[in-house]
C-alpha positions in Angstrom: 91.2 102.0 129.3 94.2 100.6 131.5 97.5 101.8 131.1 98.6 98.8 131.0 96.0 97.7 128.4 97.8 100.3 126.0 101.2 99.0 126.1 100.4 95.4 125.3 102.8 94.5 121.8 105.3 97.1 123.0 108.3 95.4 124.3 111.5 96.4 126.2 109.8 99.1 128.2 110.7 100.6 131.6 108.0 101.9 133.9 107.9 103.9 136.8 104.7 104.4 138.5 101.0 102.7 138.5 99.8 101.1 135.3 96.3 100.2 136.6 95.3 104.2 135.8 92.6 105.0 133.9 93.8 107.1 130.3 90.8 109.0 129.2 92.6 109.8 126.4 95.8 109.9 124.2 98.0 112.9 122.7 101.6 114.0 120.8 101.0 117.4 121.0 101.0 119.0 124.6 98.2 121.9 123.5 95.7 119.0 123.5 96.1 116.9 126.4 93.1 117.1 128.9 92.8 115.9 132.1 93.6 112.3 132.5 95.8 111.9 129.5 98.6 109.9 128.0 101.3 112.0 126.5 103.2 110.5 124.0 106.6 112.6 123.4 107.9 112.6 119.7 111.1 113.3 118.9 110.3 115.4 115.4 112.7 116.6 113.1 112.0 120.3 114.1 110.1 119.8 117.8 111.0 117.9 120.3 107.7 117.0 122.3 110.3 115.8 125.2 110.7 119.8 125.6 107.2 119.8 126.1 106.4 117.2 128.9 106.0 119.4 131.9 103.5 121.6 130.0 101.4 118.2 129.1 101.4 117.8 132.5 100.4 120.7 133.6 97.4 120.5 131.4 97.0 117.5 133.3 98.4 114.5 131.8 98.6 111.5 134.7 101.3 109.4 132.7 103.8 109.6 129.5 106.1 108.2 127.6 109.5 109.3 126.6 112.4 107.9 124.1 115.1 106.3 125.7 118.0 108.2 125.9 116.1 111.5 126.7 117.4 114.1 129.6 114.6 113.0 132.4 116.2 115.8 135.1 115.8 118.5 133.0 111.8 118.1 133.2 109.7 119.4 135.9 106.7 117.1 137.7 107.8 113.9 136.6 107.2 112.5 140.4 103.7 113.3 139.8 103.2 110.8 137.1 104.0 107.5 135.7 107.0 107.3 133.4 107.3 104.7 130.2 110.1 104.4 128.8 110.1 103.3 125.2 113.2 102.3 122.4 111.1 104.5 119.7 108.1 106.9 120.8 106.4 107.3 117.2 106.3 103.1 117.1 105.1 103.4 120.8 102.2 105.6 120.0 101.3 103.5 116.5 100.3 100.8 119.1 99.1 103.0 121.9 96.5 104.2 119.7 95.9 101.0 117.9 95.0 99.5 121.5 92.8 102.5 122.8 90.4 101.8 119.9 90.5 98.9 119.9 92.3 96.8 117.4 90.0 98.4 114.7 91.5 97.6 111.4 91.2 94.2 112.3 87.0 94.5 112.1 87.3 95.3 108.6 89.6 94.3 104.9 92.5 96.9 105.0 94.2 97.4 101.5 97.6 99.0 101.6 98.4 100.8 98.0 102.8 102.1 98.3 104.9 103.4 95.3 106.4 106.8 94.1 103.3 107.2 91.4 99.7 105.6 91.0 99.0 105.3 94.9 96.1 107.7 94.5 94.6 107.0 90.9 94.7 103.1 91.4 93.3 103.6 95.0 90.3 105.4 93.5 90.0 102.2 90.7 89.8 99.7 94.0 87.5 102.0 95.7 85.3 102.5 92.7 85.1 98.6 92.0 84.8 97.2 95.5 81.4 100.1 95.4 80.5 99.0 92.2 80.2 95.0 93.6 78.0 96.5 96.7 81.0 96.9 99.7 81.0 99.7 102.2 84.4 101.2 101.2 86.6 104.0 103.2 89.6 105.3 101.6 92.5 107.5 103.0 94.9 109.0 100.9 96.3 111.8 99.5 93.3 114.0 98.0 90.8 113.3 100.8 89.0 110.6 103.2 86.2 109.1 102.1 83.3 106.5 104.2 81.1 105.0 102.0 80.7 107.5 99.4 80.8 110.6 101.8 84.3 113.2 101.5 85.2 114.1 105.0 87.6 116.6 103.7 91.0 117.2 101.9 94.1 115.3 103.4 97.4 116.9 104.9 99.4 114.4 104.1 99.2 111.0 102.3 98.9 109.2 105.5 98.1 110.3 108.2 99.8 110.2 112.2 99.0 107.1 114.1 96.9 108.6 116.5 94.7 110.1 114.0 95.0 106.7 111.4 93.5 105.0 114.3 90.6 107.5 115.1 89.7 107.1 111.4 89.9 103.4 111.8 87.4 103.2 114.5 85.4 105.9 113.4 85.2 104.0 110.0 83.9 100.6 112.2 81.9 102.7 113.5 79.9 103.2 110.0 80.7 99.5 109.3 83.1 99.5 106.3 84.1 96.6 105.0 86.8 97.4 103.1 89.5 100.1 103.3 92.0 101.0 100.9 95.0 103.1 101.9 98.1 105.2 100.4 100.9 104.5 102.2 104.3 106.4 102.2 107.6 105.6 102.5 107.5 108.3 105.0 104.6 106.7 107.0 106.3 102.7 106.8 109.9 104.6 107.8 107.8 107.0 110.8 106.1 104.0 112.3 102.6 105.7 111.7 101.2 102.0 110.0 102.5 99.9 112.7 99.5 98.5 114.5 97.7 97.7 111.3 96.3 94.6 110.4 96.8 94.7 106.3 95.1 91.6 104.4 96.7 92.9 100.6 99.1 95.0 100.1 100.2 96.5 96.6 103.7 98.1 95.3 103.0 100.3 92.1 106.4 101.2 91.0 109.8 103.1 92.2 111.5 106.3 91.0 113.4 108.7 92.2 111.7 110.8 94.5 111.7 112.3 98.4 114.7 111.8 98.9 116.4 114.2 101.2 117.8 114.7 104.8 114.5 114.7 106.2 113.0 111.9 104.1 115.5 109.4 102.4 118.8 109.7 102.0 119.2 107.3 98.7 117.0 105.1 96.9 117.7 102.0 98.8 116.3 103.3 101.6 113.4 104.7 99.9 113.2 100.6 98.7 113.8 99.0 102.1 110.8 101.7 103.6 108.1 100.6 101.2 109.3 97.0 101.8 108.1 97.1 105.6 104.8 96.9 104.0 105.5 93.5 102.7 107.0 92.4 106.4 103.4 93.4 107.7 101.4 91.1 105.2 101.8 87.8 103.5 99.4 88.6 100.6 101.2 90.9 97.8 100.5 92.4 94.7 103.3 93.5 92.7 104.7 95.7 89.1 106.7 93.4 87.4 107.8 95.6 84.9 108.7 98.0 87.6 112.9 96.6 88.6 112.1 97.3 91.7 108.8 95.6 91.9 110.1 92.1 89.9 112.2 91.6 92.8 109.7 91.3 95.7 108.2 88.0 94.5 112.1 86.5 95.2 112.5 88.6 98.2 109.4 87.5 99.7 109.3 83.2 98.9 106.5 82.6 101.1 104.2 85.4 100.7 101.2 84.7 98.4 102.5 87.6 95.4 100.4 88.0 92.2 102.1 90.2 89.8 101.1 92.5 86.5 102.5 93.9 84.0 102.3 94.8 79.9 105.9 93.9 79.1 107.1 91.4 81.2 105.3 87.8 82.0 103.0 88.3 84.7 100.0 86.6 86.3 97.8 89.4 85.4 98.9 90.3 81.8 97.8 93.4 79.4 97.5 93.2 75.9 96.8 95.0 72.6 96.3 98.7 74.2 94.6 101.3 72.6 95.6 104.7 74.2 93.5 107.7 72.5 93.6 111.6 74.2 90.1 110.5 76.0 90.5 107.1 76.9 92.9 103.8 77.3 91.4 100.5 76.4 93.0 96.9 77.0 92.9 93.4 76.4 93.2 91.2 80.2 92.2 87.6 81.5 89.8 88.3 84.5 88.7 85.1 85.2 88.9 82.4 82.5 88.4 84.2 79.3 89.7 87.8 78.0 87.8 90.7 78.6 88.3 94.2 76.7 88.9 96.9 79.5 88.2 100.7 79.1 89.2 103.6 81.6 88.9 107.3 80.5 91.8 108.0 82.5 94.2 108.3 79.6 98.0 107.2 79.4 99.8 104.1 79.5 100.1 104.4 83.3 96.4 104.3 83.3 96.8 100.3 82.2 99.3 99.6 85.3 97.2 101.4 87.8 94.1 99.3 85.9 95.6 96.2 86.5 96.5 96.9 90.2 93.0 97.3 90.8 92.0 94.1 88.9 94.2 92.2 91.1 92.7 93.3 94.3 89.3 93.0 92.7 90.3 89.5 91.9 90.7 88.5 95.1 87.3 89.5 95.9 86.1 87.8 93.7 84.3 90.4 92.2 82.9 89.5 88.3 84.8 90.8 85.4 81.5 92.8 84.1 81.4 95.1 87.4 85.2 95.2 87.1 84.5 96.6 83.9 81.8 99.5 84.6 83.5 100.6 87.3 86.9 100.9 85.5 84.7 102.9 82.6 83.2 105.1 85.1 86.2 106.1 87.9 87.1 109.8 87.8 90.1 110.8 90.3 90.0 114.2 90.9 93.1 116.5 89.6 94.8 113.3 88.6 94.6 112.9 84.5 90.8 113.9 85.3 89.0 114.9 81.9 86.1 117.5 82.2 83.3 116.5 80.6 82.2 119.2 78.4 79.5 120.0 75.5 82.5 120.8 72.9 84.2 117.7 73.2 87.4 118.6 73.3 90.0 116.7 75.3 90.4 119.0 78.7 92.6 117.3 81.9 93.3 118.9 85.1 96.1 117.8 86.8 97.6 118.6 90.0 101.0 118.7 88.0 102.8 121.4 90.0 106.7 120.5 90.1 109.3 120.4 87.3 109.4 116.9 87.2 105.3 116.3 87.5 105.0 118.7 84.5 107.3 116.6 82.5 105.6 113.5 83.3 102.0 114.8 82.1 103.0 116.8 79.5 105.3 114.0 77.9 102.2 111.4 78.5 99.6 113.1 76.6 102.3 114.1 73.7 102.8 110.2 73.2 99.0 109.9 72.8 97.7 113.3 71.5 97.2 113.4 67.5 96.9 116.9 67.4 98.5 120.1 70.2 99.4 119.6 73.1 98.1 123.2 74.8 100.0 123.6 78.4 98.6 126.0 80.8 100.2 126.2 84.0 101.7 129.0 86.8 103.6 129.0 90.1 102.4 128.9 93.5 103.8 132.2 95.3 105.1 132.4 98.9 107.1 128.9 97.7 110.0 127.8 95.7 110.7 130.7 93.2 114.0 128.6 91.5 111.9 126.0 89.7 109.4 128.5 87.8 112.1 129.1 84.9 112.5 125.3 84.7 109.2 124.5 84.5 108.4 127.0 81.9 111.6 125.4 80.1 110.0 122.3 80.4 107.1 123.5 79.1 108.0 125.2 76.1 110.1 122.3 75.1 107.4 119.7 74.9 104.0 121.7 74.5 102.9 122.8 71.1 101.7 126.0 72.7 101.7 127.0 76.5 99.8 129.6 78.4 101.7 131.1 81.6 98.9 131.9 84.1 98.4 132.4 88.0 98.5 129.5 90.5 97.6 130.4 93.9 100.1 133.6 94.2 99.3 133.7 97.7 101.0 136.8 99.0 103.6 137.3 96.1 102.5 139.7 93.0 101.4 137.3 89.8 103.1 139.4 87.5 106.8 139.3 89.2 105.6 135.3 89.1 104.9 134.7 85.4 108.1 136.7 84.4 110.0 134.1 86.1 108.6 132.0 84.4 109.0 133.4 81.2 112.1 133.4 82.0 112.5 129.4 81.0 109.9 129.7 78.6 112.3 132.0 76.2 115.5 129.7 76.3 113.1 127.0 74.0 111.5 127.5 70.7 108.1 127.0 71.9 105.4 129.7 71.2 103.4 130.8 74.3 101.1 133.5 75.6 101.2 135.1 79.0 97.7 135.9 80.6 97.6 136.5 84.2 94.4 136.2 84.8 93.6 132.6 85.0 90.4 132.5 83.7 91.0 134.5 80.7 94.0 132.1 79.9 91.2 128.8 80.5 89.2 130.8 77.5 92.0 131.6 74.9 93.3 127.9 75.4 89.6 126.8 75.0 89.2 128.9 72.1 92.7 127.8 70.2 91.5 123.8 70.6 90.0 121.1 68.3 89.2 117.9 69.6 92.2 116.8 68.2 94.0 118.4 70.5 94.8 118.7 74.4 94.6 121.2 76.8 96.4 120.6 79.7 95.0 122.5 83.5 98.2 122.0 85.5 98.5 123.0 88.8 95.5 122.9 90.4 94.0 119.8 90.2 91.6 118.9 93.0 92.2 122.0 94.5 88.5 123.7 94.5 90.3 127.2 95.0 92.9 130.1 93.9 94.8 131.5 96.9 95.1 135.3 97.2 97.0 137.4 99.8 95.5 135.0 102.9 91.8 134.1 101.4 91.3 131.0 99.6 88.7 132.2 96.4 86.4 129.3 95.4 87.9 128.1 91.9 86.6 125.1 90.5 88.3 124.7 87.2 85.3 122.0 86.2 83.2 124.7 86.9 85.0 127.4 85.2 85.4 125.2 81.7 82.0 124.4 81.6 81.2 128.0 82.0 83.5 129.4 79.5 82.0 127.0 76.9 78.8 128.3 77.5 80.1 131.4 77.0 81.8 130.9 74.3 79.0 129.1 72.4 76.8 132.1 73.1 79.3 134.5 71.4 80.0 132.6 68.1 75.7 132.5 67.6 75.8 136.7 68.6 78.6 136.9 66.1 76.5 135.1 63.3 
């Protein structure tokens, strides 16, 4: 494609050199430019690709683009190519790449899912419905990317660069989806990597305090006015109205087309008379002109918000309330609130709960719901934070009826110094716990203490099919592994008969 051709939507540019070249190809990282290439220099918060120009052309990049404001003597062989100037580089290559393949989320419905929590479980709802009524559906998110049914593997991050976005994009056009339905971070709305996108709904979940930092947020309006930007890109809006933050985009936004939902608060999409169980939520909502009794085995009352999300997109496609219905019934998200199926019957959710405040959140949800224990098992990655292993065991021990301190990908540290730490928390509460390393071992005692009554809680882990060791990643699929040790279980009680 033209040079040229790539830089239409950018504006306030300065160019030196020929824009009638051929680009073969585009690139942010120096390593990968081939001959023929674009280079697009990002200014990161640890790497500045600037310092990195000469060696992109080296490797034989015949144009790039810098940031204004960047030191253009200091780099070698910039008489060799042509030179674009841009106000922001990472906005620059959002359109680049958006224009070397093509404009491709305009070929298909692009669903944009923001908010601190719910992104990924109500993503999975949309996806499962918009399958369910017969749609090609891609999804990109935090856990993994999906085309039409088919995992193309785990995700890095939420959502992804531009440059890569785009690739999915066209690759996904490529497999004609109809529909996709994306996470989208703050990080990704503040970064630029979603400019270029053509969204037709886009969806706010909620706001809490979260990511913010020196290299994400630096307060909470901030963290607002980022997930906002997704609302400047798209005049069709679903919105939280209990959320505070949500209830004031329908004002913010007079002549966007917003439908709102909620439990407390009026709302155009309204939950009633919940049921929450430790297997299951069911609800009372008006799908299309009548009231229809909704069931998710997702349990939780943030199961019913992230519910109703996903019946207001599915709304809009018109899809009918009994597919609604199935496919809300049948949705599994993996290591988010996911319940393992099992022969016993007893409640079992893993859950990729793996920082203080995550561990709070699930363990206080299922102790609002539970009728019986609450049974927390959990450890602490190694090789990371040490400083919030006593807090989490803390947490623990203050709202679990019983907790089990096990391994969680130790990585290169020693499990034992690991669980002491957390021990450490654990005996400032009153709450009665056991510590088994092994993690498996811990899986069967907590297996072994529960009734059906009860809860046992798999944090850590969630969709994580392995247990990191000193450099190798050991395949550990705790569905696997529960279903096993029930087996084995089952087999000793009839040996002990």
């Amino acid at each position: 494609m033209k040079l040229k051709e790539l830089l239409v939507g950018l504006e306030g540019l300065k160019a030196k050199g020929d824009l009638d070249l051929d680009i073969k190809g585009i690139e942010s990282n120096s390593k990968n430019i081939e001959e023929g290439f674009l280079f697009v220099a990002i200014k990161g918060f640890q790497v500045d690709g600037h310092k990195f120009i000469d060696s992109a052309i080296e490797n034989g990049a015949i144009a790039v683009v810098v940031e204004e404001g960047c030191d253009l003597k200091a780099i070698k062989g910039l008489e060799k190519v042509t030179v674009i100037m841009a106000k922001d580089t990472r906005r620059a290559l959002a359109i680049i790449s958006s224009n070397f393949y093509k404009n491709p989320s305009k070929k298909f419905k692009l669903i944009g899912v923001t908010g601190t929590k719910g992104k990924t479980t109500t993503t999975f709802m949309i996806k499962e419905i918009l399958e369910k009524a017969g749609k090609k559906v891609g999804l990109i998110g935090t856990i993994a990317t999906y085309i039409n049914g088919k995992r193309l593997g785990d995700s890095e991050r939420t959502t992804p660069e531009s440059l890569e976005l785009q690739k999915l994009f066209s690759q996904m056009v490529k497999e004609k989806v109809e529909v996709v339905v994306m996470e989208v971070s703050s990080q990704s709305l503040k970064l630029h990597r979603v400019d270029g996108c053509d969204f037709d709904i886009v969806l706010f979940t909620n706001l809490s305090e979260d990511h913010i930092s020196p290299n994400e947020h630096p307060d909470m309006q901030d963290y607002f006015n980022s997930k906002l930007k997704l609302f400047e890109m798209c005049k069709v809006g679903i919105v939280n109205t209990d959320d505070l933050h949500g209830a004031k985009i329908p004002d913010m936004f007079p002549d966007s087309q917003i439908t709102t939902y909620g439990i407390d608060n009026f709302a155009n999409v309204l939950a009633k008379d919940i049921t929450i169980t430790n297997s299951y939520v069911d609800f009372r909502v008006k799908i299309t002109d009548r009231n229809e009794r909704v069931k998710t085995c997702i349990p939780g009352r943030f199961s019913v918000y992230n519910s109703l999300a996903a019946i207001c997109v599915a709304k809009k496609f018109g899809i009918d309330p009994e597919t609604i219905k199935q496919a809300l019934l049948e949705v599994r998200v993996p290591g988010r609130s996911e319940l393992v199926n099992n022969k016993s019957e007893i409640p079992i959710m893993i859950d990729y709960a793996h920082s203080p405040e995550s561990l709070e959140n699930i363990l206080q949800a299922v102790k609002s719901y539970t009728r019986g224990k609450v049974i927390s098992l959990f450890g602490c990655g190694g090789d990371r934070d040490a400083g919030k292993r006593p807090i989490m065991g803390e947490i623990s021990g203050r709202i679990a009826d019983f907790t089990f301190i096990t391994s969680d990908n130790p990585r290169t540290e020693d499990p034992e110094k690991i669980v002491k730490q957390i021990e450490e928390g654990i005996k400032k509460t009153k709450g009665k716990y056991k510590v088994i390393v092994d993690r498996t071992k811990a899986i069967k005692e907590a297996i072994k203490m529960a009734t059906k009554r009860d809860i046992i809680v798999l944090a850590g882990k969630g969709h994580e099919p392995y247990q990191e060791i000193n450099g190798i990643k050991h395949p550990y699929d705790e569905r696997i592994i529960v279903n096993e040790l029930i087996e084995e279980i089952e087999k000793e009680k009839k040996n002990n008969k």
